[in-house]
C-alpha positions in Angstrom: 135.2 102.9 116.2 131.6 102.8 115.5 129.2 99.9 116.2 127.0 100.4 113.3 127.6 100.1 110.1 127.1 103.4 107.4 124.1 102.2 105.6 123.5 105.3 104.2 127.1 106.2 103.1 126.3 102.2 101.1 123.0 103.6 99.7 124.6 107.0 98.2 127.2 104.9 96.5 124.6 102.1 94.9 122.5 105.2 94.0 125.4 107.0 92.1 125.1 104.3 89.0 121.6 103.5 89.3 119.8 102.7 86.2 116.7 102.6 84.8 116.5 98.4 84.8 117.2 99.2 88.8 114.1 101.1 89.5 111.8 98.5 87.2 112.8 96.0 88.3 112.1 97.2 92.3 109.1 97.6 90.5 108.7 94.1 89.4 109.6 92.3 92.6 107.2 95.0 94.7 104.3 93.6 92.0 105.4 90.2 93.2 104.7 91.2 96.8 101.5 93.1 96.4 100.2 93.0 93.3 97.3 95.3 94.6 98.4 98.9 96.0 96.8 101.3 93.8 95.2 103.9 95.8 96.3 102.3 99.2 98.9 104.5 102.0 102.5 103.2 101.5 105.2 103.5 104.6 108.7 102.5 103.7 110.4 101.4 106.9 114.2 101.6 107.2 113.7 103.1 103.0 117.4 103.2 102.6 117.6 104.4 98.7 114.1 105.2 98.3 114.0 103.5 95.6 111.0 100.6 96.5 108.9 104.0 98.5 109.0 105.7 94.5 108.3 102.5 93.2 105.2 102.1 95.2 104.2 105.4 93.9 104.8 104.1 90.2 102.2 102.2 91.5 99.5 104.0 91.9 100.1 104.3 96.1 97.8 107.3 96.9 100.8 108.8 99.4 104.0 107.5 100.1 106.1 108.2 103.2 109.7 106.9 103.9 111.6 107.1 106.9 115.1 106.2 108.1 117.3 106.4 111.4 120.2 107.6 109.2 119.9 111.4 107.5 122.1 110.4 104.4 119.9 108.2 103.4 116.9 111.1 103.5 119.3 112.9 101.6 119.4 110.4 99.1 115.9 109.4 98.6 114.8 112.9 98.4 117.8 112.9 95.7 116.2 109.7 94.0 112.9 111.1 93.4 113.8 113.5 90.6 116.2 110.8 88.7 113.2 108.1 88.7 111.0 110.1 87.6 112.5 110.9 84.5 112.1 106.9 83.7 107.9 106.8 85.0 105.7 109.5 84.4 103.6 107.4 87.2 105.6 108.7 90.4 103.7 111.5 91.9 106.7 113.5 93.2 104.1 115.4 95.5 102.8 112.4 96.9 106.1 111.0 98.3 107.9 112.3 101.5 110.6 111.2 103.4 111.9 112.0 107.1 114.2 110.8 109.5 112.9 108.2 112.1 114.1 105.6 114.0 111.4 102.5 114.3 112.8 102.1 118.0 111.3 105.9 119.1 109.6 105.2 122.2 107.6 108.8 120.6 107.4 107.8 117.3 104.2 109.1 115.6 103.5 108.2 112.1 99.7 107.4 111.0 98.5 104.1 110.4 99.1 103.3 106.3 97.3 100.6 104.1 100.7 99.0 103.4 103.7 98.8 105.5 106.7 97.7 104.0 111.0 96.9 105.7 112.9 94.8 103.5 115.6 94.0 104.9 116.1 96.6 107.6 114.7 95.8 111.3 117.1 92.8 111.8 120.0 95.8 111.9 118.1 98.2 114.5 119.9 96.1 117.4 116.8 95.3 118.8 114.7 93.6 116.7 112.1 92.0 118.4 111.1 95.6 119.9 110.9 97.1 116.0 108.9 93.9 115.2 106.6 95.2 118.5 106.6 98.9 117.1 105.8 97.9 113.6 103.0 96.4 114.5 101.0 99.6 115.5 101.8 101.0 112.0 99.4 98.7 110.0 95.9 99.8 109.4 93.4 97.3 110.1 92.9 95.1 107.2 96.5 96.3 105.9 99.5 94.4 105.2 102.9 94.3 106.6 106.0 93.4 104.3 109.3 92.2 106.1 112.0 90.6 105.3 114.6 89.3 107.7 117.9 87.2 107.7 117.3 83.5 107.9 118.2 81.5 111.1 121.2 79.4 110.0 124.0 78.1 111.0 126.3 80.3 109.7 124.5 83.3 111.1 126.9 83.0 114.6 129.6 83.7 112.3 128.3 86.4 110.2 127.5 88.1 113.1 131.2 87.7 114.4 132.7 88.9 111.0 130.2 92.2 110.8 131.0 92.6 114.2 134.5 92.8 113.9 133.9 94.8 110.6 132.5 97.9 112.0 135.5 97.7 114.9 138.5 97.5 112.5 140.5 100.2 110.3 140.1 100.8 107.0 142.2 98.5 105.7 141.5 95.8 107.4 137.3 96.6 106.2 138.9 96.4 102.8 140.2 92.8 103.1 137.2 91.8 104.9 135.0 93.1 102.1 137.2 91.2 99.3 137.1 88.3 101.2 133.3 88.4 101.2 132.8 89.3 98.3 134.9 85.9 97.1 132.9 84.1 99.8 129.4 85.2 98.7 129.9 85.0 94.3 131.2 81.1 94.9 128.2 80.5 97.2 125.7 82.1 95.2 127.2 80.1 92.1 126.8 77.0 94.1 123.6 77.5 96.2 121.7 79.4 93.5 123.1 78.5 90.2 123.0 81.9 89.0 125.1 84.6 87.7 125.9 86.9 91.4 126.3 89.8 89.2 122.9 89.8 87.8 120.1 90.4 90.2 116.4 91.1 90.0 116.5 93.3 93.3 118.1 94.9 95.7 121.9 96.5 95.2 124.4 96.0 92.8 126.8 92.8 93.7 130.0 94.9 95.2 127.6 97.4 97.0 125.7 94.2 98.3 128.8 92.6 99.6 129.9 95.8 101.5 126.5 95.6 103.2 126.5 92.2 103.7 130.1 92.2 105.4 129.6 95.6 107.6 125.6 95.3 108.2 126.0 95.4 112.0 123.8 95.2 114.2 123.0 91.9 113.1 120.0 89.9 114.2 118.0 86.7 112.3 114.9 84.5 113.1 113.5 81.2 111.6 110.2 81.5 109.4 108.2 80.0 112.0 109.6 82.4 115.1 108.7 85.4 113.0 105.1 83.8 111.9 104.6 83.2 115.8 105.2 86.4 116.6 103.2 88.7 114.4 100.1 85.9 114.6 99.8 86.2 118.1 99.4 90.2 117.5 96.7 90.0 115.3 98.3 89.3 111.8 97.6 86.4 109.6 100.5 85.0 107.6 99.5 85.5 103.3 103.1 84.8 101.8 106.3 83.2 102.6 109.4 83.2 100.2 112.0 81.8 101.8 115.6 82.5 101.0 117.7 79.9 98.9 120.9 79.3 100.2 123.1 79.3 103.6 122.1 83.0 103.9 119.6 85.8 102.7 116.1 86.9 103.9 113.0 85.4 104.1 110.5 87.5 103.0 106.6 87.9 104.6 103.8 89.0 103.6 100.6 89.2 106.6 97.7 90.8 106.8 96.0 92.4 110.2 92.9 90.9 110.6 92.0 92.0 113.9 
């Protein structure tokens, strides 16, 4: 059995029914992030769909590149572009490129960009710390760096024990697993959140969601404060913190390279 989970194979699925409300409101919570990118290099670390790298490009981003350890998820972005921009005449399609790249590449060369954006991705490279070292020499000076990574919690020993034994089981037994997520996860959201799971303002669709949330392995998770230590000590200045609500999610960080 694999040790990683198919992100990509996820991705392709989520894509398959996406609608336009998907791709604004990506557009919406990027706003939220970084209200100003108009005109300003975008890299989309770990893009997954695509979708946030087009968005960005909605934007006004003068050039967009996203990369990704996993082809099928290339395959899908490159995919995505034509669909969006049926919904925003704003997407330059001819500004926007995607490759495959893994963030842990001792070779990797990709140019510095204005903005630098992984939501949700380095925390599943199985070495996390070393992408958070590598991501570093991807942001131009004065540019920002967007992350977001699983909170430190208590239950996090145990997530990591269920996605673990996820990606190491049969089919069938991934199936149960997911359904018993996917009760776990719409009874704490209800509680934690007080919101209806099945309607979100980013991110996948509730079922594709609880598949990556019950097979996204490699697993890792830091406190706010450990992440703000580490990318303050290397030069970057902490500009926004939204931390997750709930036992689980991602916090999500917004700093700026000042030296």
């Amino acid at each position: 059995m694999s040790e990683r989970f198919a992100f990509g194979k996820n991705w392709a699925a989520y894509c398959e029914n996406l609608q336009p409300e998907d791709y604004f409101s990506a557009k919406e919570s990027l706003e939220k992030l970084l209200p100003d990118i108009k005109n300003k290099s975008f890299l989309d670390v770990g893009c997954g769909s695509g979708l946030f790298s087009i968005a960005a490009s909605g934007f006004g981003a003068s050039s967009v590149l996203g990369v990704d350890v996993d082809p099928e998820c290339i395959l899908t972005s490159k995919e995505l572009i034509e669909k969006t921009a049926q919904w925003d005449p704003n997407i330059k399609k001819d500004k926007i490129e995607f490759k495959v790249e893994s963030i842990l590449n001792e070779n990797i060369d990709l140019p510095k960009h204005d903005v630098v954006y992984s939501w949700g991705v380095l925390h599943h490279t199985g070495d996390m710390y070393k992408a958070f070292a590598a991501i570093t020499g991807l942001v131009a000076d004065s540019g920002n760096l967007v992350l977001a990574i699983y909170k430190k919690d208590f239950t996090s020993p145990i997530w990591r024990a269920i996605k673990y034994t996820y990606v190491k089981s049969p089919q069938f037994l991934r199936v149960a697993i997911v359904y018993c997520v996917l009760i776990i996860k719409f009874i704490g959201i209800v509680i934690t959140q007080r919101r209806n799971p099945l309607k979100k303002k980013r991110g996948m669709h509730f079922f594709t969601d609880v598949v990556d949330w019950a097979g996204g392995y490699p697993y890792e998770y830091a406190s706010a404060d450990e992440i703000t230590g580490f990318f303050e000590k290397r030069g970057f200045k902490l500009r926004k913190l939204i931390k997750a609500g709930g036992f689980t999610g991602c916090n999500q960080f917004v700093f700026e390279k000042v030296q």
